[in-house]
C-alpha positions as CSV (number, residue, x, y, z in Angstrom):
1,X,-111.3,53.6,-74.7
2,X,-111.7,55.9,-71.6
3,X,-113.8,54.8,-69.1
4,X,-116.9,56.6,-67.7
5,X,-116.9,59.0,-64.6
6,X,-118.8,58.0,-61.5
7,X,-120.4,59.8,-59.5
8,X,-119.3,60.2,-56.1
9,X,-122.6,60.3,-53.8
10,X,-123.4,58.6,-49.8
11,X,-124.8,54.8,-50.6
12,X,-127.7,54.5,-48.6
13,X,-127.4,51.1,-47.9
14,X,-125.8,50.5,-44.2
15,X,-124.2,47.0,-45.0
16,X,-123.2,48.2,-48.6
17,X,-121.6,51.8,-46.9
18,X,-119.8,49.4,-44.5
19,X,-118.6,46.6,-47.1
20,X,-117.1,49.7,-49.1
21,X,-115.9,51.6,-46.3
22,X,-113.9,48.5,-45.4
23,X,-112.7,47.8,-49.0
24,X,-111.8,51.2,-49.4
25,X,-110.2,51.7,-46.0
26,X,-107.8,48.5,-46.4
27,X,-107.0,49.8,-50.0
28,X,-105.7,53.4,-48.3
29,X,-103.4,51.6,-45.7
30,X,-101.9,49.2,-48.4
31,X,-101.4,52.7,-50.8
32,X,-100.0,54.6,-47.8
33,X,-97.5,51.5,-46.9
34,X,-96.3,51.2,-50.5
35,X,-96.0,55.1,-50.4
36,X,-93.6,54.7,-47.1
37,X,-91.4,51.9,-48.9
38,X,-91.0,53.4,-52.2
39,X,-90.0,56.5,-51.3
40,X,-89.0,55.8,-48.0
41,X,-91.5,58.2,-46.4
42,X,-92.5,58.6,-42.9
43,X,-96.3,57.7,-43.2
44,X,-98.9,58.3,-40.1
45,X,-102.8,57.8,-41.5
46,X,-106.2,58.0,-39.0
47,X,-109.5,57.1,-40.0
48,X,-112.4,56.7,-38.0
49,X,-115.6,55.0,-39.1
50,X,-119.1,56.3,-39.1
51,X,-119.4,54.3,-35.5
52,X,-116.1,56.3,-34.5
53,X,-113.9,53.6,-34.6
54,X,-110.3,54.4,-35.2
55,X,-108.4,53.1,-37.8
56,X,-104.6,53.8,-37.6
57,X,-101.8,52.9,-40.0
58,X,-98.3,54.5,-39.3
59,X,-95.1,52.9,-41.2
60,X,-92.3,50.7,-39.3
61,X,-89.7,53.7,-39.0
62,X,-92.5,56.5,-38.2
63,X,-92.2,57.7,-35.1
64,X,-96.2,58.2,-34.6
65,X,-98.4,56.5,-32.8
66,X,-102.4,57.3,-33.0
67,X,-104.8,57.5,-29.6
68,X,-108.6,57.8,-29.6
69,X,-110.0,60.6,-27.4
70,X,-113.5,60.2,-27.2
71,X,-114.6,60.9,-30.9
72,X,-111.4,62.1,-32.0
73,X,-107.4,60.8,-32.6
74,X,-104.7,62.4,-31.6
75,X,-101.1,62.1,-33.3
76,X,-98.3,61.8,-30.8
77,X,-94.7,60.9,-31.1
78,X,-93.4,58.2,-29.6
C-alpha cells in the first residue's frame, strides 16, 4: 500500500521549524557524503539557517571550502 502525500507548507512553530530544520539539514549532509563515496563525486553543499548561520559540508577529496560574507557563502577553491 502506497503511502499518502504530504503537504509541503512553513510549520509555524519556531522550536518545531528548528527541530526539523536540523533533522532535515543532518539528513542532506549524510545523503550528500554517501553521494561523494558511492560514486566517488566531488560534493560541496551550503546551507544557511533562518538566523543565517552557515552550514557547510564539502567531501574529503573536494577541493572547496565555504566562507560566510555577511548573509551570504561564497564557494572558493582551496
Amino acid at each position: 500500500m502506497a503511502r499518502e502525500r504530504r503537504e509541503i507548507k512553513r510549520i509555524e512553530s519556531a522550536a518545531a521549524r528548528q527541530v526539523t530544520f536540523s533533522k532535515r539539514r543532518r539528513g542532506l549532509f549524510k545523503k550528500a557524503e554517501e553521494l561523494s563515496v558511492l560514486c566517488d563525486a566531488d560534493v560541496a553543499l551550503i546551507v544557511f539557517s533562518s538566523t543565517g548561520k552557515l552550514s557547510q559540508f564539502a567531501s574529503s577529496r573536494s577541493p572547496f571550502s565555504a566562507v560566510q560574507c555577511g548573509r551570504w557563502g561564497i564557494i572558493c577553491r582551496c
